[in-house]
C-alpha positions in Angstrom: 23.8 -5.8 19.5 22.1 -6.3 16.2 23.1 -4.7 12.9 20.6 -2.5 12.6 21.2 -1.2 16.0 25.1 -0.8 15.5 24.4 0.7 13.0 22.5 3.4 14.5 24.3 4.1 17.0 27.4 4.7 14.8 25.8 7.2 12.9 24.0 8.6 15.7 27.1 9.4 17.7 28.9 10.5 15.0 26.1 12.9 13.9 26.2 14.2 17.8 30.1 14.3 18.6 30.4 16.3 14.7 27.6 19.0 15.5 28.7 18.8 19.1 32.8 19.5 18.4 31.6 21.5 15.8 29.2 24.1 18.2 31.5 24.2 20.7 34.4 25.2 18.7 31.9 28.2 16.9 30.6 28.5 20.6 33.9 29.4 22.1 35.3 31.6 18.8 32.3 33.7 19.0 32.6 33.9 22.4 36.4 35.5 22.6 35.7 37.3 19.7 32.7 39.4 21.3 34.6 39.6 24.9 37.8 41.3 23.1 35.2 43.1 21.5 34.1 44.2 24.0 36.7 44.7 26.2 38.3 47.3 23.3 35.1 49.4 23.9 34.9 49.4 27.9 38.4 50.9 27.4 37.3 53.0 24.7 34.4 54.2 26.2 36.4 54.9 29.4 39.1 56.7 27.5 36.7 58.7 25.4 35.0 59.8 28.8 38.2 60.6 30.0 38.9 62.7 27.3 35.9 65.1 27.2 37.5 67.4 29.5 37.7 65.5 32.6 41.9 67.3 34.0 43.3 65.8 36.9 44.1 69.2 38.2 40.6 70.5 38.2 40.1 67.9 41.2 42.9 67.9 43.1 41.2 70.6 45.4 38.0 68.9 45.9 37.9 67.6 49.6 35.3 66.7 51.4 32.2 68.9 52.0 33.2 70.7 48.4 30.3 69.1 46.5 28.3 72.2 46.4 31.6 73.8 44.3 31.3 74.6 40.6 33.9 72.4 40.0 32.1 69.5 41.3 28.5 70.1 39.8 29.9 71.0 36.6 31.9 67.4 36.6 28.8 65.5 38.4 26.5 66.8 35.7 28.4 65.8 33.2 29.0 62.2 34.4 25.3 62.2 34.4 24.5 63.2 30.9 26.5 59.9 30.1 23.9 57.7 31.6 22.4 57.3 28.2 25.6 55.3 27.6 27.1 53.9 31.0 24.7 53.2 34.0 27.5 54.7 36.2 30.6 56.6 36.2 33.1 57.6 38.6 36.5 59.5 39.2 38.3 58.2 41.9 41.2 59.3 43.4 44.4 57.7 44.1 43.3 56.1 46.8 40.8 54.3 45.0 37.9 56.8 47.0 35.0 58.9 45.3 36.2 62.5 43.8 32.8 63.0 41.6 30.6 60.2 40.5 26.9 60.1 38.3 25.3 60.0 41.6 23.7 62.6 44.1 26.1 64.1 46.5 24.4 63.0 49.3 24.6 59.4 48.2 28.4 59.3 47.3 30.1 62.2 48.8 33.8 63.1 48.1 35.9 61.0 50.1 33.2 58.3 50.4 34.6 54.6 49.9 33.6 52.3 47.1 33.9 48.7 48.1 32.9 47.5 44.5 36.3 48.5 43.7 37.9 46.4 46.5 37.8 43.5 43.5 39.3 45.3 40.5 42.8 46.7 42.6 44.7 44.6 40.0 42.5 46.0 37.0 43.3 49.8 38.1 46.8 49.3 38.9 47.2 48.3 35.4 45.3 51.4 34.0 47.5 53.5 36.2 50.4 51.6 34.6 48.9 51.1 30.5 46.5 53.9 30.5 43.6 51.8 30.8 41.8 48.3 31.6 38.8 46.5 31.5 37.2 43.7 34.1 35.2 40.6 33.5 31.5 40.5 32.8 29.7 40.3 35.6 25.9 40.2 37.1 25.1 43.5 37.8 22.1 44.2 40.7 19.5 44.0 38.0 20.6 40.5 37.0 22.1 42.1 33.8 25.5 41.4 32.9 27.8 44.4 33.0 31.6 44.8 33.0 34.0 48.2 34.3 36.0 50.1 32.2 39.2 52.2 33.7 40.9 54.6 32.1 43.9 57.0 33.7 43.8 60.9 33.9 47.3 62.9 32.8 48.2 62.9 36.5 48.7 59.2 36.1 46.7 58.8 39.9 43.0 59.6 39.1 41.3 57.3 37.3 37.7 57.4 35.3 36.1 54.4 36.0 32.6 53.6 33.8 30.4 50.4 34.1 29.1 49.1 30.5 26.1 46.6 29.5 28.0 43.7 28.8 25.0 41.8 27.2 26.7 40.2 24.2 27.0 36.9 26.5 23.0 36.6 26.2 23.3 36.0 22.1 26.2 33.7 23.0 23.5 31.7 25.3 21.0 32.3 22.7 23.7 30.6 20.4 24.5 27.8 22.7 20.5 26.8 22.8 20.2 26.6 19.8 23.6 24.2 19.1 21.8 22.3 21.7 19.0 21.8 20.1 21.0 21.8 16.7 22.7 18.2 18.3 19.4 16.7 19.5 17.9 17.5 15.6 21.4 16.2 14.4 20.7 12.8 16.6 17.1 12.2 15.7 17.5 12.9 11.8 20.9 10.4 12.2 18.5 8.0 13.8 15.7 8.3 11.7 18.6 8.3 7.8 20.4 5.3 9.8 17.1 3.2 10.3 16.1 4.0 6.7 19.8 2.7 5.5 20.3 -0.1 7.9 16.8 -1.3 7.2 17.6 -0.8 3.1 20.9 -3.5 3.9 19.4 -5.2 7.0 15.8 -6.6 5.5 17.9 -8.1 1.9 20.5 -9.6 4.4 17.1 -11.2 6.9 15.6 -12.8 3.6 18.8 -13.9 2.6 19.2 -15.5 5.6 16.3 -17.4 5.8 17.2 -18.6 2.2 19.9 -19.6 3.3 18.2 -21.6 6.2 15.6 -23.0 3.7 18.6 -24.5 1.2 20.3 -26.1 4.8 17.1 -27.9 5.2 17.0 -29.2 1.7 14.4 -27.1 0.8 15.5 -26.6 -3.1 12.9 -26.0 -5.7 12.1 -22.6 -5.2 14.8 -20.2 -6.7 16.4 -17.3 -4.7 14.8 -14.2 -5.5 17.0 -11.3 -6.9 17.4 -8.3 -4.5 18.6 -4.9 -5.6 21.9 -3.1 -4.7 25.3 -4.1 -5.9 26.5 -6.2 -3.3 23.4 -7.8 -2.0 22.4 -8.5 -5.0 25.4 -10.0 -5.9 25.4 -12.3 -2.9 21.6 -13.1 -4.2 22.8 -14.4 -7.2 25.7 -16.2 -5.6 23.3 -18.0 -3.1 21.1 -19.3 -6.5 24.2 -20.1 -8.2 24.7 -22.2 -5.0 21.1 -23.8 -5.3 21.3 -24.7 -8.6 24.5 -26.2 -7.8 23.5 -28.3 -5.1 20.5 -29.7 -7.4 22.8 -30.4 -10.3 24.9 -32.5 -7.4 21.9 -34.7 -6.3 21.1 -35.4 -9.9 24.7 -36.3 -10.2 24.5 -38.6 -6.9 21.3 -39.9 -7.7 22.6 -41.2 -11.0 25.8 -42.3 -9.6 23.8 -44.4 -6.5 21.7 -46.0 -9.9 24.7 -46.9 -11.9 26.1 -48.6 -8.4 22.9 -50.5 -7.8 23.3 -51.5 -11.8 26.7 -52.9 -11.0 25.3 -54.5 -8.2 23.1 -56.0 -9.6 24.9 -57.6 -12.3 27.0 -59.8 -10.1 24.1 -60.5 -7.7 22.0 -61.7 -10.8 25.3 -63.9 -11.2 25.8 -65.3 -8.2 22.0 -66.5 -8.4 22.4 -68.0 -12.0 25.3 -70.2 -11.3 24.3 -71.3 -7.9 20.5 -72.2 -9.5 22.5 -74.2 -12.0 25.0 -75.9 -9.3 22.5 -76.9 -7.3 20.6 -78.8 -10.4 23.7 -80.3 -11.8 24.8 -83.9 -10.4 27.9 -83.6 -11.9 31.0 -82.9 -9.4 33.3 -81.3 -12.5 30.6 -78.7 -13.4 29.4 -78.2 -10.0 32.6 -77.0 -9.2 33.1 -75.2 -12.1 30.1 -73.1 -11.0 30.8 -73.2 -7.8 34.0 -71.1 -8.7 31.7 -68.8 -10.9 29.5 -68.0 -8.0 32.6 -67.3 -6.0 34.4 -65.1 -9.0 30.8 -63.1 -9.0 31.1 -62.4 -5.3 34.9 -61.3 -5.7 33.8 -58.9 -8.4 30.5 -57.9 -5.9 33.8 -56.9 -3.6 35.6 -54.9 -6.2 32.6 -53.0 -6.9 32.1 -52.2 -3.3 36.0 -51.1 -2.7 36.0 -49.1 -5.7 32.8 -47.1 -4.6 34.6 -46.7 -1.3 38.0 -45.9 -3.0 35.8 -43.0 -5.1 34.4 -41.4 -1.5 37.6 -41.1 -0.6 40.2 -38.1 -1.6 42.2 -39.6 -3.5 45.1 -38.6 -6.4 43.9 -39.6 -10.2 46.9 -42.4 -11.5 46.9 -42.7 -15.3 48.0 -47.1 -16.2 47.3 -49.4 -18.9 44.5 -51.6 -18.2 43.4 -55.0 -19.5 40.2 -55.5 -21.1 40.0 -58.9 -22.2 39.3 -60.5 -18.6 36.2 -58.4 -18.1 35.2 -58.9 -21.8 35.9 -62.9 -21.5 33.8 -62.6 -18.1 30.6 -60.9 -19.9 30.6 -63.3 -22.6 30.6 -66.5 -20.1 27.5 -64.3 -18.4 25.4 -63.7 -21.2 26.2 -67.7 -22.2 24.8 -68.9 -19.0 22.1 -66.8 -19.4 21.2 -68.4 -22.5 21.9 -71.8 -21.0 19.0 -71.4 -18.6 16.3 -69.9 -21.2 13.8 -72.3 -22.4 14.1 -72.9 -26.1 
């Protein structure tokens, strides 16, 4: 994976898992915060209901085939004046059946049972027990999400049961849309700020790197161009420190290679002289004389040779006396040949 790409996927991901963490934890706050909420006003509700002159006692007589009593009416329309607040009401009796409820006699009589109930036995047994209780959200037949609320007569048996919009779960959906699209807004401008900075450090970097290819191929006379930013532009300037460098070695080899072909030279130009002037000589003495010149000038050829190679080697610096006069006496015998062989 290429820099650029690494380096928007880090900042992608960490743009996502941040707003993500970060949604879900407001997400699930908000969430228990509105169901206590709201739990606190089912029982409310159910205990204010309770309270508005709803007595225990006043039903204890009702039986069934008593819902054309004063008592009953009296109740039922009271239960259904509270329809502006709670879809339905009911009082149930100990046995978890219908005493008087919001609806029409003839739709819920006394003594009629109410299976919807069947799932909240553990939710009235502990109003019977606290005083009152509260269920889960639910769907309610409309789709709508609704929740009960039970609250416990002074007999301690009968029960007012009331079933409450629970619609704060649809702004908590609402909310949870809109962290969704939050995260994919939170990706894209990551992506887009992370191509922006990986391109700002990635494009120096690809010039810089083809630089760098140029100076491996030798290609030397045209200088590195600065870049901005601290550190790229102080690998900039390194890598032109480097390429003057490199020049300012090559001018250093190049005059080291001329001063060896100088030295060369010398003894070469030597070895020529004296063998010229052995081979026109008919004297044996001087022959051999020259003959040992031309052999001294190939010795010192040697030298020269073993002390380039000694200087490409690694080698410790030794600091000695040295003798001068050999090389001196060995110049002057050169320079006297040479003007041996000159015409006059």
């Amino acid at each position: 994976m290429s820099l650029r790409r690494r380096f928007i996927f880090v900042m992608v991901t960490f743009a996502v898992g941040l707003t993500a963490a970060g949604g879900f934890m407001a997400w699930r706050e908000a969430g228990r915060a509105m169901t206590a909420e709201l739990d606190r006003r089912a029982r409310w509700v159910a205990r204010a209901g309770a309270d508005i002159g709803l007595i225990a006692s006043s039903f204890s007589g009702l039986l069934p085939g008593f819902e054309d009593t004063r008592t009953w009416e009296a109740t039922h329309e009271r239960l259904r004046q509270l329809k502006s607040i709670v879809p339905e009401s009911y009082i149930l009796s100990a046995d978890n059946t219908a005493l008087v409820t919001s609806f029409p006699a003839d739709s819920i009589p006394i003594g009629a049972p109410l299976p919807q109930f069947e799932l909240y036995r553990a939710e009235l047994e502990e109003a019977r027990l606290v005083g009152d209780a509260s269920s889960f959200p639910f769907r309610g037949e409309d789709d709508r999400r609704v929740q009960w609320g039970f609250a416990v007569l002074e007999d301690g048996e009968t029960v007012f049961a009331v079933l409450m919009p629970a619609d704060h779960l649809e702004p908590l959906e609402t909310l949870q849309n809109n962290l969704l699209l939050g995260s994919i807004a939170a990706a894209v401008l990551a992506a887009i700020l992370a191509a922006v900075l990986a391109g700002s450090v990635v494009r120096p970097m690809e010039r810089l790197s083809r630089v760098a290819i140029r100076i491996q191929r030798g290609h030397l006379d045209k200088p590195v161009a600065a870049e901005g930013g601290h550190e790229v532009g102080r690998l900039a300037r390194a890598m032109e420190r480097m390429r003057v460098g490199i020049l300012e070695r090559d001018d250093q080899l190049r005059l080291m290679l001329a001063q060896v072909a100088h030295e060369i030279r010398n003894p070469l130009g030597g070895v020529e002289l004296f063998a010229a002037a052995a081979a026109e000589t008919e004297e044996p003495v001087e022959r051999a004389r020259l003959i040992a010149r031309v052999r001294s000038e190939v010795a010192a050829l040697n030298d020269i040779i073993n002390d380039f190679l000694s200087y490409a080697r690694p080698m410790s610096p030794a600091e000695g006396a040295s003798d001068v006069r050999g090389p001196i006496r060995e110049a002057v015998e050169l320079v006297e040949a040479e003007l041996d062989v000159l015409p006059l």
